[in-house]
Every structure is written in C-alpha cells, then in structure tokens.
N, C-alpha and C positions, 0 to 999 in steps of 0.2 A: 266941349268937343275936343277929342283927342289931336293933337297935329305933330304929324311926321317930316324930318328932312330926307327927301330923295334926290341921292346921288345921280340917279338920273334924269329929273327934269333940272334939278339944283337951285328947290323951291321948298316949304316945308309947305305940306298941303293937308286938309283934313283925310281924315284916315277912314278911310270906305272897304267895306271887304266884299269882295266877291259872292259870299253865302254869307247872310245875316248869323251874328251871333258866332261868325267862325274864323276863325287866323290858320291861315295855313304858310308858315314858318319854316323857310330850310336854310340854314349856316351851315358853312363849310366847318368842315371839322379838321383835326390833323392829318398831317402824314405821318404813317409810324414809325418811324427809323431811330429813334432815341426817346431821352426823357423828354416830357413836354415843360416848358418854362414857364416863367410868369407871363409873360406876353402871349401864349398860349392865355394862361387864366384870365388875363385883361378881357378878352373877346367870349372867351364863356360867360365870365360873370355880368359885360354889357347885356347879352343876348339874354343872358339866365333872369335878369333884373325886366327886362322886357316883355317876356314871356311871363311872369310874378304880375308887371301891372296889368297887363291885357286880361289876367282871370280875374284879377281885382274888379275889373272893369267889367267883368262877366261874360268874355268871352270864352271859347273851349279854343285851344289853341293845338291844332297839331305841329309838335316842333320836332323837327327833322333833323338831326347833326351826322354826318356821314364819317366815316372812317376810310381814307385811301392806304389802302393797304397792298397793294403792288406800284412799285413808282422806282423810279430810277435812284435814286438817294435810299428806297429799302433795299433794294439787289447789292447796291454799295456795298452798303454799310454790312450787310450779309455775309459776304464774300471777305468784306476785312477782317471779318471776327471768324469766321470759318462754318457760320450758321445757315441753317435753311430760312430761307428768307422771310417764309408764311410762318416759323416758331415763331423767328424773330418778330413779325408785327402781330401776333397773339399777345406777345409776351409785352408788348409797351400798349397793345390797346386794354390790358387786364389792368398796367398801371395807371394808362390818364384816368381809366371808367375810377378807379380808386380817390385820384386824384382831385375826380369832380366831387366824387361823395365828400372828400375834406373840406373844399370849399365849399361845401352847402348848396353845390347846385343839384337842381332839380334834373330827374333825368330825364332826355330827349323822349317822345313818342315814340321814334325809329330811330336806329344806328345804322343804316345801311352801310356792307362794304363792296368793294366795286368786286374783289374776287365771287363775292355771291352774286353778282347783279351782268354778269357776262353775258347772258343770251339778250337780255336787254341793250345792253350794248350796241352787240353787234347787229341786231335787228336796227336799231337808231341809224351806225354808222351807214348800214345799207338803203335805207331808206334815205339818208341825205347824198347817195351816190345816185340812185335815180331821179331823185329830184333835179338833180343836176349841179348840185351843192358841194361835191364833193369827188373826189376819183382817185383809184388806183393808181401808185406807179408802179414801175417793175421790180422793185426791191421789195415788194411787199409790204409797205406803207400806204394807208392813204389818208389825204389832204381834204380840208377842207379851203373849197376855192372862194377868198375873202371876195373877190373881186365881181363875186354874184351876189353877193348881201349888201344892199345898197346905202345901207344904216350904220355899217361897220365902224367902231367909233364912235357911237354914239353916247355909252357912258360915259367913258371915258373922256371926251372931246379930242379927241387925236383926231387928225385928216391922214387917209390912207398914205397919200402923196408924201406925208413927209415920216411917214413910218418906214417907208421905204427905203427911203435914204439912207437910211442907218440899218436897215437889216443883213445879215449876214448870213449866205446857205452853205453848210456843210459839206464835207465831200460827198458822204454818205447819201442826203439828201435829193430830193427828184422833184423840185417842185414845179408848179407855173408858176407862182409869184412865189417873192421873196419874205410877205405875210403870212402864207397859206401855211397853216398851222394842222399836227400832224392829230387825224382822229385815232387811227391804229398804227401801231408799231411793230414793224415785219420782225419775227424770231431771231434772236442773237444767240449763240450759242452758248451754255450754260446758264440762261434764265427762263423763269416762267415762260411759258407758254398756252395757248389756249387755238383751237380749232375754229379756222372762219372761213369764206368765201375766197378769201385773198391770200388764205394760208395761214402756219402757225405765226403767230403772233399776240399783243396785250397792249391795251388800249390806251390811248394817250389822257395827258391826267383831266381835259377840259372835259371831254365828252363822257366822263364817267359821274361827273355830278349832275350833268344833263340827265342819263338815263334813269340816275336813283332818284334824283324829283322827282324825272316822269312816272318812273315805277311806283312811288312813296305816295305823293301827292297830286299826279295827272297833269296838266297840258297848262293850266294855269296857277299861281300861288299869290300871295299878297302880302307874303314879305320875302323877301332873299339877301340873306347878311353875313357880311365875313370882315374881315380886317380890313384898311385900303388897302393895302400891298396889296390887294387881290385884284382891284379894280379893271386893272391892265396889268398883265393880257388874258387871267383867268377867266376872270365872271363877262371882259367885255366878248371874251368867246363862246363862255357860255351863253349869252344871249343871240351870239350871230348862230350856232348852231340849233340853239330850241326852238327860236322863232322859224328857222329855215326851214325845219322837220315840222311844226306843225300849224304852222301860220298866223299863229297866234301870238298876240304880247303875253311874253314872258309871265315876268313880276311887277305886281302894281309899285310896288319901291322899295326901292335896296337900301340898303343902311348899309355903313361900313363905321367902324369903331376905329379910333386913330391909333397908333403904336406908340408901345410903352418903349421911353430912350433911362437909357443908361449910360451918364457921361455924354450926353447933348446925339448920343448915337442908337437908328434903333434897334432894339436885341432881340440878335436872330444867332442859328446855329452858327452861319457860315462866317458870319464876324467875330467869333467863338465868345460873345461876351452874355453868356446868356446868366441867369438864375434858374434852376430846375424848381419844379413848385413843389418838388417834396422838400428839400432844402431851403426853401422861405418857411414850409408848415414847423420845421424842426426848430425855428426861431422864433416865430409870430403866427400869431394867432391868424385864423380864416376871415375873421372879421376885419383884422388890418387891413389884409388886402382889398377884402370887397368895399371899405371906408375908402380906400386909395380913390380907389375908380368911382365911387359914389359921390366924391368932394367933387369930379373934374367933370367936365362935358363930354360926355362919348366920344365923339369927333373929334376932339383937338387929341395932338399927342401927351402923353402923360410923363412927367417926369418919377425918374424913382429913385430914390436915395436916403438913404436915412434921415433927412431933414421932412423930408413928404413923409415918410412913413410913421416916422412918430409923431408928427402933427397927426395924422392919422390916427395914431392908437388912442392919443388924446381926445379927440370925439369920440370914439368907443367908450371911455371911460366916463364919456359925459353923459352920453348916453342910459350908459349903466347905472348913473348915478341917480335917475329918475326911478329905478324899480328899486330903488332900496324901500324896505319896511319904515313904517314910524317910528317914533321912538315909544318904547313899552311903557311907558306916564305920560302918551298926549292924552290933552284932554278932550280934543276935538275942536272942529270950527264951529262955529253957528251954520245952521239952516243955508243961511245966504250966501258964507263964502263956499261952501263946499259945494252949493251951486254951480255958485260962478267959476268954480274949477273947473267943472263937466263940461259951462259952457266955453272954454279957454279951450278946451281939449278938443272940444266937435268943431272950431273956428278953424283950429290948426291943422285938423284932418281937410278942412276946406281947400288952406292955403297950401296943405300937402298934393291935391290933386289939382291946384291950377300946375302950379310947377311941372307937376309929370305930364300934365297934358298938353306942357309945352315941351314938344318933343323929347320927351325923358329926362326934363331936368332935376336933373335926382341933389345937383347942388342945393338947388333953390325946396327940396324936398326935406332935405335934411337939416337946412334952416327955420322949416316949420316944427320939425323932430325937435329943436332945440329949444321952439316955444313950450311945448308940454314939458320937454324935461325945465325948462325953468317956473311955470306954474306949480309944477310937482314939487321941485327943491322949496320955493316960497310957501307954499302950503304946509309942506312936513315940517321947517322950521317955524311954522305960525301954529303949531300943536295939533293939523289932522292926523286922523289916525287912521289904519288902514283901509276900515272900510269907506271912508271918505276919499283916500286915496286912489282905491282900486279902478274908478271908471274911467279915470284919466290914465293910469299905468294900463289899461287894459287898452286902453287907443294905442297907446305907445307900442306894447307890446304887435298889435296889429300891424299897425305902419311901420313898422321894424322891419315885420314880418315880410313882409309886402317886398320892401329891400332884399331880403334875403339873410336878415344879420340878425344873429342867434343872440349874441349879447350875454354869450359864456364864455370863462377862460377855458384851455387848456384840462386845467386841474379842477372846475366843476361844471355840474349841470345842475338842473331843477328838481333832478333825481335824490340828490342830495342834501338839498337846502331843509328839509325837516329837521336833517339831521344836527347841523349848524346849529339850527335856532335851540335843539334839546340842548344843545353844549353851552350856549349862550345862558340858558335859562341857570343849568346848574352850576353857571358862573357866578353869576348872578347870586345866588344862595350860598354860595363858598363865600361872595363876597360880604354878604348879610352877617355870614358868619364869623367874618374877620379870619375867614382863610386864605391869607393871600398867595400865601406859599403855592395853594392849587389853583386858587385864580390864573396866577400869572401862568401856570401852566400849562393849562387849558388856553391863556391869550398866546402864548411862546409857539405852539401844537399846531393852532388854525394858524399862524401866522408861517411856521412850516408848509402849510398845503395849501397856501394864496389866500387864505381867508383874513380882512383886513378888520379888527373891533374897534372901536371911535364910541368912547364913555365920554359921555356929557350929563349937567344936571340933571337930564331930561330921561335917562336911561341909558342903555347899550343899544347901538346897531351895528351892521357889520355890510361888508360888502367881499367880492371877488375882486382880488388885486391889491 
C-alpha cells in the first residue's frame, strides 16, 4: 500500500484517489522572468519521479504544471531590458520546456498559462465576490476577505491573530484586513491589461492557479505539489479561495519538496546565488542531478556542492557498471546460479517498491538498485555471460527507468553501442594479429569519445566513462 506525507494533515496516510485507477496531479510550475535554476529542477525532477512511480503502479496520472506568465517580477524584468513582456515569457517558457527535456522529464498532461485562462479567472474572482468571499475596492483591486474563511491557516499552521501582527498595507492598497490578499490587480499604466467587471486590470498570482486547476482538472484533485516556499501564503490561499468558490476540499494531499541550499543558503533569484540548469547540463550530466535528489528525501532540504554531487555521479557510475556486457570468453554459470541471479533480481524489485511505497523513498530504492548492480558485477565476474545476464540487467534497466535515469553519458547512447562493440571486436583481431600499433589506436580513439576498454584474461569489455 502506497503511503503519502501530507503537508496538510502532517500525517503520512495511505494513498486513496478520488477515481479509481486515476491521479489527478497539479504542481506549480515557474514564473517566467529568467533562466530557470537547479532548484527549479529539484522540484520537477521530485514531481517527475512521482508521477514515473504512480504509472508504474498502474495508475493514468493527469499531471498538470502551469506556467505564470504575467506577474510583477515579468513586467520588471520586461521593462529593464526594454522587452514586451509576453516575448519575454515565450521566450524562457520555450527554454525551461527545453530544459525539462534535458533532464529527462516527462512532459506535463497540460501547461496551462494564466494569460490563456483569463475568462476563467475572472468568472472565479466574481463568483467569490458574491459569495461574499471577496470585494471590490476603489482603486480597482479586489481582495479576498481572509476573515470569512474560517480554516485560513490551516496548511500552513499560522493563526490569523498573529499573521496580523506583522502584516504591513501599502499606500496603494484598500483593504478590510491587513491578510486580505489581492485576487485582481487594478491597471497601472504601462502594463498588461485585461477587461473585467471592475475594470482594466490582471490577476493576482494565487487565484490564477486556482482557476487552471479548476479549468484543467475540476473542483477536486488528489495531489497538489510545489516547493515549501510555497506553502505560505501561496497554496495556503489557494486553498482559502478554492474551497470558498466551490465548497468543496480542495486536494486530498499536498506534497511539497524541500529547497536545494547553496552555502547553508536557499537558492533563489533574489539572493542572486542561483545555478541556471543549462549551466549545470554544460558540466554534468542529467543523471547527476536527478542521482542528487534520488540519494536525499524529498522533503528535507538538499545540499549542493560538489562534494554531493560527485558522490552522486559516483552512484551513476555504479549503476552503469551493472549493464556492462560479459566478457567475450565467459563460460557461463551453471543452471542454478544463473537462477539464482533472476531470483536476487525479482527480490530487489520487491525491496525496490516497499521503499517507494514508503512515501517516495527513492533513498532506500536506490539501495535496492545497488543489490542488482552487485549480483550482476558477482555474476559477470563468476563467468555469466550475456544471456544469463540479461534478466537481471533488464530489471535494472526497468527500475532505472522507473527513476527517470537514462544511464548515458553526454557522448553516448544505446544508439551507438553496436558500433563500439564492432570496434572492440576488430581490436580484438588486430590484437590476435600482433597489431598493436592499431590496437592501441582503436583503444586511444574510444578513449577520446568516453568510451573506457578494461582487457583482462577473460576478454575485452568496455563501458561509457
């Protein structure tokens, strides 16, 4: 039985969906104002990893990632470069969708972005004004009034009382309370704009992921996950205005993923200490990273530094080391042990899915990965050969899969490996020949494009890296 930690009850409970056989999935996606970072990729590749086991598991999963593509920080950044604000977030949503493809994630069901989803909107905002949820000020703003949601805080665990205390209203601002958090935002001059009830204006950032769920996936979901930093005061108002608009509980449980720190700090634009994740791809592999987040607990914060990350690559490589070929003179195991390989293999797929069904411990999943890759390494070295090999490498392969990690470098793929092995072979035959002169050349060559050869008495193998 699958079991989830929800940030909202702050229990991990078994995992029940709404429609049998169905995951209805919405994560906050970015805001487009720049490059997206790795702390960006920490929270795709959680979500992406989760969505992987849930189809494993045989569910159809609609997963939802949105795109906020009008926001105070894109108008900015717009205006500072001297750009139109809507190129401008084309032109980084064209990058992250890039972005994800490198990291190997799987793409979203829907991309909703809030500029396409405005009649929704503002039908929502209106219908939480006569509810009585919500109201116009004069400035052509309006608020939604916290102090009619009785729950408010409740992800979160804040008490209104002492949120108060510390909040601060603008001059600008019109509010009843000092909570009351703004759904539409009256026209300033020289930005976006859009036509409503209340005048031109463009919608505040909570109530826009409100209306693309509702739009995307309907009135209830059964999972809703984004980073913590979201926790409060995002998603805790997104639940005070979803519930308010249609009476119904939200999301059966939220996840949120902890933050990737850099230097004990976490990295974010405005502490300018970020990584861009095209600028990690240009140094390390896509596997590194998703190994990063696959070593640690979704929820705790992740450290990054090159001390993690090359421990990191170093389980990749270990990884890899399991689908290496035999060597071209085993002789094979006997009957029994080559058995007992297949059955080491179907054990550790076992102990592979208590782990994840313990709310995504992909730690403790990855420490099953490492039983097969060491049955595998004992086997190859005890003279199996391929085809005795392959049923345990094809588990591997699987439950890789399953993770999300490709288990290629940079410089190849599977596309390729025929071609390896011809080169190997007619090394092999140079060597027969006592040509070492093209031997070595042929080993100098692959050894130029990551390809690594390891002669022992037993034959030649080779591996990536």
């Amino acid at each position: 039985m699958l079991k989830v930690y929800n940030t909202l009850t702050r229990k991990t409970e078994e995992f029940q969906t709404l429609e049998p056989g169905v995951v209805k999935m919405y994560v906050c996606g970015v805001t487009v104002y720049n490059d997206a970072h790795v702390g960006h990729a920490m929270s795709a590749l959680v979500f992406d990893v989760v969505r992987r086991y849930l189809e494993f598991r045989g569910y159809k999963v609609k997963h939802v990632m949105n795109f906020t593509d009008v926001d105070d920080k894109i108008i900015a950044r717009a205006n500072a470069l001297g750009e139109d604000p809507f190129a401008l977030a084309q032109r980084y949503i064209d990058d992250y969708r890039q972005n994800l493809l490198d990291l190997n994630i799987l793409p979203a069901t829907s991309n909703p972005r809030a500029t396409q989803t405005m009649k929704e909107i503002i039908s929502m905002v209106q219908g939480l004004i006569e509810k009585g949820y919500a109201y116009p000020a004069p400035n052509g703003d309006v608020y939604f009034r916290v102090t009619k949601e009785k729950e408010y805080g409740k992800l979160s665990g804040r008490k209104l009382e002492d949120m108060q205390a510390g909040a601060r209203i603008e001059v600008e601002e019109q509010k009843e309370h000092p909570m009351d958090f703004a759904l539409w935002k009256g026209a300033k001059p020289g930005e976006p704009a859009w036509d409503s009830p209340w005048g031109k204006g463009r919608p505040g950032w909570h109530i826009e992921c409100s209306a693309m769920n509702l739009a995307e996936l309907g009135e209830q979901i059964d999972i809703h996950g984004g980073g913590n930093d979201l926790i409060f005061p995002h998603h805790e108002n997104e639940i005070a205005q979803s519930e308010s608009y249609t009476g119904k509980p939200f999301s059966r449980y939220w996840m949120h993923n902890g933050m990737l720190q850099l230097g004990g700090e976490k990295m974010s634009k405005s502490l300018g200490n970020i990584i861009s994740i095209k600028e990690f791809l240009s140094k390390r592999d896509a596997d590194v990273m998703r190994m990063l987040v696959l070593n640690g607990t979704y929820r705790a914060p992740l450290l990054f530094n090159d001390e993690t990350l090359d421990a990191a690559q170093k389980n990749v490589e270990r990884l890899k080391s399991g689908l290496r070929p035999a060597a071209p003179s085993a002789s094979g195991l006997s009957a029994e042990a080559a058995s007992a390989l297949a059955s080491q293999a179907e054990s550790a797929k076992g102990s592979f899915t208590d782990a994840m069904d313990d709310d995504f411990n992909t730690a403790g999943a990855i420490a099953a990965l490492f039983e097969i890759v060491k049955a595998i390494n004992t086997a190859r070295d005890s003279g199996a050969n391929d085809e005795q090999l392959l049923p345990a490498q094809n588990m591997l392969h699987t439950l890789t899969g399953v993770l999300g990690l490709r288990l290629r470098d940079k410089k190849g793929s599977a596309d390729v490996d025929p071609f390896v092995n011809l080169l190997i072979e007619v090394r092999t035959e140079a060597r027969k020949q006592k040509q070492w002169a093209m031997s070595d050349l042929i080993r100098d060559r692959l050894k130029e494009l990551g390809v690594t050869i390891e002669d022992s008495k037993d034959g030649t193998t080779w591996r990536w890296g």
